[in-house]
C-alpha beads as a LAMMPS data file, in Angstrom:
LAMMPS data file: protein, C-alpha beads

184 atoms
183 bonds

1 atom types
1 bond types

-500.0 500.0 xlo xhi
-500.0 500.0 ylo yhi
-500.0 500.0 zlo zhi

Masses

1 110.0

Atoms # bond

1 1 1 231.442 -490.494 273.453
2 1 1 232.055 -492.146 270.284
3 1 1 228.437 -491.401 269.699
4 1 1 229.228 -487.592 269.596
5 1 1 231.782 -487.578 266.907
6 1 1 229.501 -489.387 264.109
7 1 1 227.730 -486.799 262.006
8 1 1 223.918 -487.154 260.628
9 1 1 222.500 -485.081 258.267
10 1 1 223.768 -482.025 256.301
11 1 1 225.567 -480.419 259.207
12 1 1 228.774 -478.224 258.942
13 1 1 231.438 -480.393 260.925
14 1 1 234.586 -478.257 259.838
15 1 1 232.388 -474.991 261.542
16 1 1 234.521 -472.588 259.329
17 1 1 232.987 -469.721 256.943
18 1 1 231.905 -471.205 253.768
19 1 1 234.565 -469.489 250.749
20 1 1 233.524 -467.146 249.174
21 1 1 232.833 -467.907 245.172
22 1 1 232.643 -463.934 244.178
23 1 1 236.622 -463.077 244.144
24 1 1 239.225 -462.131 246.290
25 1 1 237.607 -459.482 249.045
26 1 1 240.556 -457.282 249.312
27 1 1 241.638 -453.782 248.922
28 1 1 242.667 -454.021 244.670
29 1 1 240.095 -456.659 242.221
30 1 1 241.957 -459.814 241.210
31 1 1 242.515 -458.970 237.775
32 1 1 244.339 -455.573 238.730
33 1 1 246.450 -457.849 240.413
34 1 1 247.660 -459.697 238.145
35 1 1 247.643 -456.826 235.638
36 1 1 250.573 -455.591 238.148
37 1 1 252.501 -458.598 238.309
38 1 1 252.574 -458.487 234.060
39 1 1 253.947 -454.945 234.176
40 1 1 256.571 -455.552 237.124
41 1 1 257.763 -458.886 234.993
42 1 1 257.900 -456.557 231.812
43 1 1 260.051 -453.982 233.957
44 1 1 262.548 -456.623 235.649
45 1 1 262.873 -458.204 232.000
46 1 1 263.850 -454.642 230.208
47 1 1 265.901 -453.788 233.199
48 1 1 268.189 -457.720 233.317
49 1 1 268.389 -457.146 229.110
50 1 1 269.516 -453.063 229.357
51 1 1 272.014 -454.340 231.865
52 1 1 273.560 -456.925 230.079
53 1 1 273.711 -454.420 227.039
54 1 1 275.447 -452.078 229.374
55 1 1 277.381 -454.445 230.717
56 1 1 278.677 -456.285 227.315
57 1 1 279.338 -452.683 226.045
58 1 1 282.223 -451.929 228.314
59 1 1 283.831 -455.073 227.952
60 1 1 283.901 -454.772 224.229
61 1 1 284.493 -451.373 224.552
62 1 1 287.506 -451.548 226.852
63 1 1 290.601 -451.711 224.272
64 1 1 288.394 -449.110 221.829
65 1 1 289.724 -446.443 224.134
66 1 1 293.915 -446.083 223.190
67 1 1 292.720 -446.911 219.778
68 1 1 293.458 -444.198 217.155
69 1 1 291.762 -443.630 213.519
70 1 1 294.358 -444.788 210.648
71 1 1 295.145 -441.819 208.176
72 1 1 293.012 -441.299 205.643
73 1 1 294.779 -442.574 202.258
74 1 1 294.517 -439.415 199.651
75 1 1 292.653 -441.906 197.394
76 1 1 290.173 -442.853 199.932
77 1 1 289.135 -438.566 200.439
78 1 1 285.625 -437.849 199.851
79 1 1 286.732 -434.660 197.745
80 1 1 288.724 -435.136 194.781
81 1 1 291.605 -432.785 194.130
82 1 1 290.757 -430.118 191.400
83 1 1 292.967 -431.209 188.171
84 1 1 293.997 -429.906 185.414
85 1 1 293.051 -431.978 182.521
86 1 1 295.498 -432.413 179.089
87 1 1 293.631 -434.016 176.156
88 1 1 296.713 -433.912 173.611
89 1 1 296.514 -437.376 173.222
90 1 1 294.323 -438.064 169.830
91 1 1 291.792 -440.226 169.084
92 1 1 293.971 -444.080 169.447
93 1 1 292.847 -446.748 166.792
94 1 1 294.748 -450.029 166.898
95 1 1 293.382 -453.797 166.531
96 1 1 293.094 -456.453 169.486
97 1 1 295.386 -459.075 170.129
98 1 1 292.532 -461.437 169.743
99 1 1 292.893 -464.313 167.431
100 1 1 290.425 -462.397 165.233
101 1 1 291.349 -459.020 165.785
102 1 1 288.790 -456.358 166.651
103 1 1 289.349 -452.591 166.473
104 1 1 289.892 -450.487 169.350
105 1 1 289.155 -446.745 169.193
106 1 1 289.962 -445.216 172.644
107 1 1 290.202 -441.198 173.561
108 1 1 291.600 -440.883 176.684
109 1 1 292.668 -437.696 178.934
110 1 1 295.528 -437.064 181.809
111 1 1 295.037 -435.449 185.188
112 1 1 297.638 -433.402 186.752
113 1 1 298.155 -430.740 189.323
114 1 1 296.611 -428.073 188.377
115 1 1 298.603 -425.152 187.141
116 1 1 301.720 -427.160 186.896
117 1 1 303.612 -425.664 183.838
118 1 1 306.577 -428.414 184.130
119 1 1 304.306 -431.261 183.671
120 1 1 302.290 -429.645 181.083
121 1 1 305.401 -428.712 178.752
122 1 1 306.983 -432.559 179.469
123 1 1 303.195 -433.656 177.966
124 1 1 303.150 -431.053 175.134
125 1 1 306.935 -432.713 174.095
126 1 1 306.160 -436.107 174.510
127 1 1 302.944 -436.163 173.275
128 1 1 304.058 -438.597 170.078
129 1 1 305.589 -441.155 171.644
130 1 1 303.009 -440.838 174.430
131 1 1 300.446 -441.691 171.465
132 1 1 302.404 -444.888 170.737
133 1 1 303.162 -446.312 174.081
134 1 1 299.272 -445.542 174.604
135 1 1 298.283 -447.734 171.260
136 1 1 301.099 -450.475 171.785
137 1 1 299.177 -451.062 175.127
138 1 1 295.933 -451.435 173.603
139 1 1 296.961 -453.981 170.911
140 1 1 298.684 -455.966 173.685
141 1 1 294.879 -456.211 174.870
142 1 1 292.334 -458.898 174.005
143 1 1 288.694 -457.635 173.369
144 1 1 287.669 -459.551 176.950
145 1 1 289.664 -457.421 178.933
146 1 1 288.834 -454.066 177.628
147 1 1 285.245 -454.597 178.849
148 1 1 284.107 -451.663 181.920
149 1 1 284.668 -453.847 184.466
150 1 1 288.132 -453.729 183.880
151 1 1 288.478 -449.813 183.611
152 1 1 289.875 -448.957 186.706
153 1 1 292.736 -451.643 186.104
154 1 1 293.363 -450.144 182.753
155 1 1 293.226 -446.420 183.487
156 1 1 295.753 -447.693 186.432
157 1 1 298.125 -449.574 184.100
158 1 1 297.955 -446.435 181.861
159 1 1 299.001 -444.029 184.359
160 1 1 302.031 -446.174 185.684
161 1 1 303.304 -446.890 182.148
162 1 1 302.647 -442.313 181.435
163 1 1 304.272 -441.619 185.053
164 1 1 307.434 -444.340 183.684
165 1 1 308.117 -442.287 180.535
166 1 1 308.076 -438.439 182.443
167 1 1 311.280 -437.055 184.007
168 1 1 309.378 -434.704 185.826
169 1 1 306.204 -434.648 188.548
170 1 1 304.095 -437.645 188.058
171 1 1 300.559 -437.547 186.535
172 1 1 297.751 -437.899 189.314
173 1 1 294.963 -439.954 186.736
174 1 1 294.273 -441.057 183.490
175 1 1 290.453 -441.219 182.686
176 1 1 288.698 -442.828 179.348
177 1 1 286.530 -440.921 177.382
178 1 1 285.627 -442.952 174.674
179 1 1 286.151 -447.075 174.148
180 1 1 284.642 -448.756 171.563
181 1 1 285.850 -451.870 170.586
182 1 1 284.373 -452.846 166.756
183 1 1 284.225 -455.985 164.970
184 1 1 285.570 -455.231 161.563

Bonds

1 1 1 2
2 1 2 3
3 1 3 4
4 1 4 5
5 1 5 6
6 1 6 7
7 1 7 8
8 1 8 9
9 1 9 10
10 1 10 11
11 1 11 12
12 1 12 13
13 1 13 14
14 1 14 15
15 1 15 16
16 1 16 17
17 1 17 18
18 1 18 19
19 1 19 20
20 1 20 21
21 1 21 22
22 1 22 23
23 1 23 24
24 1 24 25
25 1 25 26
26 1 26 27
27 1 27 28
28 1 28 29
29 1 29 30
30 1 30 31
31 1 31 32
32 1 32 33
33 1 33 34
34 1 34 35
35 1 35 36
36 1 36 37
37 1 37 38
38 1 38 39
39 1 39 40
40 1 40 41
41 1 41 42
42 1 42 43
43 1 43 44
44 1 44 45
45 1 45 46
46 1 46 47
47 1 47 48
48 1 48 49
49 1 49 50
50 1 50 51
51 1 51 52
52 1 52 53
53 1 53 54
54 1 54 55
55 1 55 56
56 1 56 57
57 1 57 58
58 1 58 59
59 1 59 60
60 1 60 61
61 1 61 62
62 1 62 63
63 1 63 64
64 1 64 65
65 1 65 66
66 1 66 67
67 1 67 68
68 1 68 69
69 1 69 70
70 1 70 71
71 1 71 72
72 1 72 73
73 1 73 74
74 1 74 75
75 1 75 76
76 1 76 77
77 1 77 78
78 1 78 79
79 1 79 80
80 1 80 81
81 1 81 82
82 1 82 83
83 1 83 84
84 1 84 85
85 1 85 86
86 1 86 87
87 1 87 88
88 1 88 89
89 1 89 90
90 1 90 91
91 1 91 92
92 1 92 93
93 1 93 94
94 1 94 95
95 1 95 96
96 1 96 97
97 1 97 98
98 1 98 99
99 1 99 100
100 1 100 101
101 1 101 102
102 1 102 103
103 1 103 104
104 1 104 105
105 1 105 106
106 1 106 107
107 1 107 108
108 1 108 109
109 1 109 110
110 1 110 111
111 1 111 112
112 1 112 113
113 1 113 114
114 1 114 115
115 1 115 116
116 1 116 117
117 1 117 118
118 1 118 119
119 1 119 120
120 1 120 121
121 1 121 122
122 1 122 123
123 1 123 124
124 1 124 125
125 1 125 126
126 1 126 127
127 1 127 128
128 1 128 129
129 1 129 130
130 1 130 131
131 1 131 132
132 1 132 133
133 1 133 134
134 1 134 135
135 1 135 136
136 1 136 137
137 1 137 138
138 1 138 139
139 1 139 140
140 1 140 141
141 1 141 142
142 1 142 143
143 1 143 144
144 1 144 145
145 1 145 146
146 1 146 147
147 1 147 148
148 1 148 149
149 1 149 150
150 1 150 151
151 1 151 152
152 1 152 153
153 1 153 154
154 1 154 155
155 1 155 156
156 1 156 157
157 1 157 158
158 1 158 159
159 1 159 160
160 1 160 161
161 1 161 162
162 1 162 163
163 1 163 164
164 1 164 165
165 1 165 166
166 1 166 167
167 1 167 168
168 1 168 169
169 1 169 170
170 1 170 171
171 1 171 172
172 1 172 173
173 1 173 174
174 1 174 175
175 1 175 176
176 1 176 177
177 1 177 178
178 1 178 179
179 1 179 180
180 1 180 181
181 1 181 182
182 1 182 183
183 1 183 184
């Protein structure tokens, strides 16, 4: 019996089918295969990252809800009240308060509510000593700070120290026409 079991030659002891070496014999090629498994990967990856988007959102999202918008500030509007502009104030000339003076010439206008008589006729009478407080506030300046990027802080400063000296309704803005600042 021992005999029996010993192989001689080139004889096929398993006696299976030999594999086949030309692919996969099924219904769908082996590339289309794994063509399929790319795309259903793709599609469980975009569906686990939507999800957690989703998911993430409402959390975040969950105080957002009794939340309400803050007022909007009249100085943070996108449309600028219609003014009416008074330009009674003449052309300023003073000197800095630099150790070597320079001349200022400024031209500046005021801003009110437009069609506001009692305003206007408080302008109209103190438009002298307007004119002074105006150029005492310019000679307290050195030439450094009366640059552009310091005009909002000066037209600011310049409406305070107007809206100070009127009894009546305050002034809404002060704008600068002209600043030149000359070294002579």
């Amino acid at each position: 019996m021992a005999d029996e079991d010993v192989v001689f030659g080139d004889e096929d002891v398993t006696g299976g089918v030999e594999p086949d070496s030309g692919g996969r014999g099924g219904f769908l090629p082996e590339i289309v295969i794994k063509i399929l498994k790319l795309v259903a990967m793709g599609l469980a990856a975009i569906i686990f990252i939507v999800t957690v988007v989703v998911i993430t959102m409402q959390i975040l999202g969950r105080g957002s809800a009794q939340q309400s918008l803050p007022a909007v500030s009249p100085d943070y509007q996108g449309v600028a009240p219609i003014l009416q502009w008074w330009d009674g104030i003449e052309e300023i000339r003073t000197r800095t308060s630099d150790t070597e003076p320079m001349t200022v010439i400024v031209k500046v206008k005021i801003g009110f509510e437009k069609d506001n008589k009692t305003i206007l006729t408080e302008l109209n009478d103190r438009q002298s000593p307007l004119q002074a407080e105006i150029r005492h506030y310019f000679s307290t300046k050195n030439a450094a700070e009366l640059t552009p990027r310091h005009e909002a802080q000066i037209t600011n400063e310049l409406k305070t120290l107007i809206n100070d000296r009127l009894t009546g309704p305050n002034i809404e803005r002060v704008i600068i026409m002209d600043l030149q600042i000359l070294d002579f």
